[in-house]
Backbone bond lengths (Angstrom), bond angles and torsions (degrees), N, CA, C in turn:
res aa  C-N    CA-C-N  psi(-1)  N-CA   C-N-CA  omega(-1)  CA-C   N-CA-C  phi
1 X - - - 1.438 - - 1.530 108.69 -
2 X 1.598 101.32 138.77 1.773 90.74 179.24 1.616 118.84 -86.67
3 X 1.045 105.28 170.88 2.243 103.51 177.69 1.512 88.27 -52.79
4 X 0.909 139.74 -20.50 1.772 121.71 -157.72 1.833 100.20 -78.33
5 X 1.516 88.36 -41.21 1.579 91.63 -165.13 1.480 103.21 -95.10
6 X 1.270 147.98 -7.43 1.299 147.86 121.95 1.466 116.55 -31.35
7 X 0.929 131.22 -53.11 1.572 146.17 170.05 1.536 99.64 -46.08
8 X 1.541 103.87 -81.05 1.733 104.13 -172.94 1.397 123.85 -64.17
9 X 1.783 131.32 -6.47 0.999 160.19 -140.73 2.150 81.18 -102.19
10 X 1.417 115.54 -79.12 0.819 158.96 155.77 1.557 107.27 -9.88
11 X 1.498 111.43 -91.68 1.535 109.71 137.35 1.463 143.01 -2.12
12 X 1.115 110.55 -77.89 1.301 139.36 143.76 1.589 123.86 -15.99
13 X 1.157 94.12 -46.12 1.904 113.23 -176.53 1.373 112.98 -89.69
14 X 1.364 117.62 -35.70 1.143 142.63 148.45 1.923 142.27 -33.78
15 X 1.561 85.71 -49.57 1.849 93.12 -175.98 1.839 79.18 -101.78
16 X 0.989 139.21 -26.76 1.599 116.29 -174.70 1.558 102.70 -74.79
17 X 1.080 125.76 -38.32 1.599 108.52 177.09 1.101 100.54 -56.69
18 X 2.162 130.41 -64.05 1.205 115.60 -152.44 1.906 103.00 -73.09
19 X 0.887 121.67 -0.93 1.607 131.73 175.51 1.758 95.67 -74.63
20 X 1.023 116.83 -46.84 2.000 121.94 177.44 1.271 102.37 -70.35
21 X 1.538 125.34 -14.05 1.703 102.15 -173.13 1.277 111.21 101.76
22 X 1.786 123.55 -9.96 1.294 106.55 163.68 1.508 133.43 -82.42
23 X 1.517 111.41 152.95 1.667 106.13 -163.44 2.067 94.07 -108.45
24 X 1.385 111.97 156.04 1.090 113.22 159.48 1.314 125.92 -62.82
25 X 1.638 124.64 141.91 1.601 106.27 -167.25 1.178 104.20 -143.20
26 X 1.540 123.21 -32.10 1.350 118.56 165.81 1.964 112.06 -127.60
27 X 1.084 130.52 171.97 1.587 129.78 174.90 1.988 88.64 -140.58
28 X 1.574 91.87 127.42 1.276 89.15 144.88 1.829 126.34 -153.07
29 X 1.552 94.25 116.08 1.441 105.42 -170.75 1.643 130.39 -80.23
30 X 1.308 110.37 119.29 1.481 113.56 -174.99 1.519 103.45 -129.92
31 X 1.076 119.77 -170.74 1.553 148.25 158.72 1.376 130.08 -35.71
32 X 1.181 98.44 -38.35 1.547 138.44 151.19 1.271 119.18 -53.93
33 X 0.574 143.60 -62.17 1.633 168.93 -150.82 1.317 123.86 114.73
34 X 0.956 116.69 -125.44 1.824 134.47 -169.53 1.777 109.42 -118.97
35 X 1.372 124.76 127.25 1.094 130.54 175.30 1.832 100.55 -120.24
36 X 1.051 121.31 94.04 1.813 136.50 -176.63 1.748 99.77 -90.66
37 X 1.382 110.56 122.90 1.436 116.34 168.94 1.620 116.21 -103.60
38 X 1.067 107.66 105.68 1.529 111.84 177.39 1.432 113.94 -70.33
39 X 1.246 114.09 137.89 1.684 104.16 156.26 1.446 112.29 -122.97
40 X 1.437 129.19 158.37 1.133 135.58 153.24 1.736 117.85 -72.55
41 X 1.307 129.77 131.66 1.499 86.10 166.17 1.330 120.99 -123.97
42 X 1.611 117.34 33.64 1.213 111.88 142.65 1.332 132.85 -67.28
43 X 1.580 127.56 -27.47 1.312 149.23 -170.27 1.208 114.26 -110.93
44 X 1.298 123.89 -5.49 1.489 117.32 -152.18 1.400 136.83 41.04
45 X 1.416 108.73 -4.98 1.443 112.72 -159.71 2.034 96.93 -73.11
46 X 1.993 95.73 137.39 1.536 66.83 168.75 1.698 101.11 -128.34
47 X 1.095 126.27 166.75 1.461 143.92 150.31 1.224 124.40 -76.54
48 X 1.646 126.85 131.21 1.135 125.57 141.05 0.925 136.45 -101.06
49 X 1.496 139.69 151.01 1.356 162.76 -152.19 1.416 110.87 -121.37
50 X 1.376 150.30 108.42 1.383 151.38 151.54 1.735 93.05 -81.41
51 X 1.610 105.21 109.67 1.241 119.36 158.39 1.611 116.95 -122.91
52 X 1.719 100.15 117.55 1.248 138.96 165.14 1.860 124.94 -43.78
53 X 1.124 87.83 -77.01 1.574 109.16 -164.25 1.874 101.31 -68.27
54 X 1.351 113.55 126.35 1.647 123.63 165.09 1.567 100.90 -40.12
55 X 1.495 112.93 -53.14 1.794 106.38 -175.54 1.180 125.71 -30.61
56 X 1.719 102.62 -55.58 1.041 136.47 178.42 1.234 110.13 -49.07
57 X 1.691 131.07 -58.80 1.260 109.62 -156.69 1.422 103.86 -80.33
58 X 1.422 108.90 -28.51 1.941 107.75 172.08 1.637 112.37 -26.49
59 X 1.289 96.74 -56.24 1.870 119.76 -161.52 1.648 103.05 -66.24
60 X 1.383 105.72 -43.90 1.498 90.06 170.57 1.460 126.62 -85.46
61 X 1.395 103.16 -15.95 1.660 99.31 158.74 1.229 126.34 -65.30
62 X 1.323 127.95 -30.36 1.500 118.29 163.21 1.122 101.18 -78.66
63 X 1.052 153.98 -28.53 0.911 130.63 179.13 2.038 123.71 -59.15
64 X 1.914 96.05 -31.13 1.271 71.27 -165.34 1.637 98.95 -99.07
65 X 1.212 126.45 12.32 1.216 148.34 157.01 2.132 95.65 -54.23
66 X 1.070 115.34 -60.92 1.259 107.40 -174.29 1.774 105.23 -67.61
67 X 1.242 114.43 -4.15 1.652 99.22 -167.43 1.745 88.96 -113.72
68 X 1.530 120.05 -15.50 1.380 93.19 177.30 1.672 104.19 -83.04
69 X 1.168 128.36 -29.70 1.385 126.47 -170.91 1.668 114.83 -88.11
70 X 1.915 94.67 16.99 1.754 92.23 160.36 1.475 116.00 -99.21
């Protein structure tokens, strides 16, 4: 698979949680990449995300840039 489709793959995994209603709740950045914990908070239930790709973590930073300034 190329970085492009790792990237949008990634993405992808991304707008369907916040598309379900989940909010970002914790980030934790290593070497590794990015491990992002979503929560819902009707359900509490949360998801994690191991994100790889630099694209990626850009995209969820605006993103959660757009959810703290709602």
């Amino acid at each position: 698979m190329s970085e492009f489709q790792f990237v949008e793959k990634e993405i992808q995994q991304i707008d369907e949680l916040l598309a379900e209603n989940y909010m970002i709740k914790t980030i934790d950045e290593n070497l590794e990449g990015a491990f992002v914990t979503f929560i819902n908070p009707a359900t509490h239930e949360e998801r994690l995300l191991h994100i790889k790709m630099a694209d990626t973590r850009k995209y969820f930073s605006s993103k959660l840039l757009e959810q703290l300034s709602s």
